[in-house]
C-alpha positions in Angstrom: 0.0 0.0 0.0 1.5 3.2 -0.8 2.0 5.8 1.8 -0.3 8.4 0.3 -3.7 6.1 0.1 -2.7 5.2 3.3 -3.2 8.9 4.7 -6.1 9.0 2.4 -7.4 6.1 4.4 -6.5 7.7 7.8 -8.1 11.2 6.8 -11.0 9.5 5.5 -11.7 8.0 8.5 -11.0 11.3 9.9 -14.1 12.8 8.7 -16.4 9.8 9.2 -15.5 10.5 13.3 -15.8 14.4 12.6 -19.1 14.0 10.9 -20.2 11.7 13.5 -20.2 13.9 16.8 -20.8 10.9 19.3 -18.0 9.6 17.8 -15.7 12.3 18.1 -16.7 12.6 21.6 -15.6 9.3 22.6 -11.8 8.4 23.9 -10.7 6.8 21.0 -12.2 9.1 18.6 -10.2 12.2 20.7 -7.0 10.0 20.5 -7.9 9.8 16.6 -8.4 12.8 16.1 -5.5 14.4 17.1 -3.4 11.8 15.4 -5.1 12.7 12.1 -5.4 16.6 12.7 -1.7 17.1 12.3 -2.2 15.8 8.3 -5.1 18.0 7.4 -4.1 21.6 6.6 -6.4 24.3 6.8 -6.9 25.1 3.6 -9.9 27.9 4.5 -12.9 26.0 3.4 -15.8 26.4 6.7 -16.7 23.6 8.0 -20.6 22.5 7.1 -22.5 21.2 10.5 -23.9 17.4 10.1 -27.6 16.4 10.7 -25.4 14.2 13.5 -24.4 16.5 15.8 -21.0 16.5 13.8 -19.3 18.7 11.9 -18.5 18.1 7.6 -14.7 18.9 7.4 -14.1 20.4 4.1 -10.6 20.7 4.5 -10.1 16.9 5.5 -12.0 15.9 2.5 -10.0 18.8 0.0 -7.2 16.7 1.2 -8.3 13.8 0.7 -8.7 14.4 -3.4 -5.4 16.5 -3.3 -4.0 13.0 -2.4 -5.7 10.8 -4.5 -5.0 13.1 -7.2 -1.0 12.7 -6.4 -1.4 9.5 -6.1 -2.9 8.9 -9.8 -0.4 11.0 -11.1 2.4 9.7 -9.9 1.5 5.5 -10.2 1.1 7.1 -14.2 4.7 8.4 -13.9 6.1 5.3 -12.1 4.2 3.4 -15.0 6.0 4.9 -17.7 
């Protein structure tokens, strides 16, 4: 597995707790959390709030496509 679907992975899950308050609220979603904060920049996108007493994070999910997008690009390069 290559390093940056495995940070895709981690900040995917990232949002999932975000979006899920309870979870986010629980002591392995605080542990988490500030794991996977220290990969997500703030890129200046506001956060939307969830029907689940969450939050959306924009940013998180920005990243996530920033990375996926890398990713593509450079498994074309190391194709070539």
């Amino acid at each position: 597995m290559d390093a940056l679907v495995f940070v895709a992975v981690v900040v995917t899950l990232h949002v999932v707790i975000r979006y899920f308050g309870v979870l986010s609220h629980t002591s392995v979603g605080k542990a988490f959390l500030g794991v996977s904060t220290v990969v997500v920049p703030n890129l200046g996108f506001p956060n939307a709030h969830s029907l689940y007493g969450g939050v959306f994070d924009v940013n998180a999910a920005v990243t996530v496509i920033i990375l996926l997008v890398l990713e593509w690009i450079l498994s074309f390069i190391r194709s070539r």
